[in-house]
C-alpha angles and dihedrals in degrees: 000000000000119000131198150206123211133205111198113203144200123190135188137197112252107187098310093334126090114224135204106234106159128029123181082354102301126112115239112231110253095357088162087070097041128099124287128270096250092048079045097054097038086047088048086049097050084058092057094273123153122200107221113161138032127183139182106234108187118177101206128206122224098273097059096266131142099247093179142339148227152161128227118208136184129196130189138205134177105267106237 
């Protein structure tokens, strides 16, 4: 049976460019500063990686606005 591994992503805006910040739950060290999401997801797939899954991740205020935003990825690859 075929088995799996599985990166779970969380992205930011940064300016115009999306951002990877947090991956399996851990903050990456000067993300700000990293590649952009799009650069992020062509070099994982280069690596056998397979985006699956996107979703909108809003943190609202109070007062029904949108106080931040994010996206949550996963990607998934065979397991060797």
């Amino acid at each position: 049976m075929q088995k799996w591994e599985y990166l779970f992503l969380t992205v930011f805006r940064v300016g115009d460019v999306w951002k990877v910040g947090i991956i399996n739950g851990k903050e990456l060290q000067k993300w700000h500063q990293g590649t952009s999401l799009y650069d992020f997801v062509n070099e994982r797939g280069e690596e056998g990686w397979e985006l699956v899954s996107v979703n909108f991740a809003p943190i609202f205020t109070d007062l029904a606005h949108v106080d931040s935003e994010d996206y949550r990825l996963v990607m998934k690859r065979p397991k060797a």
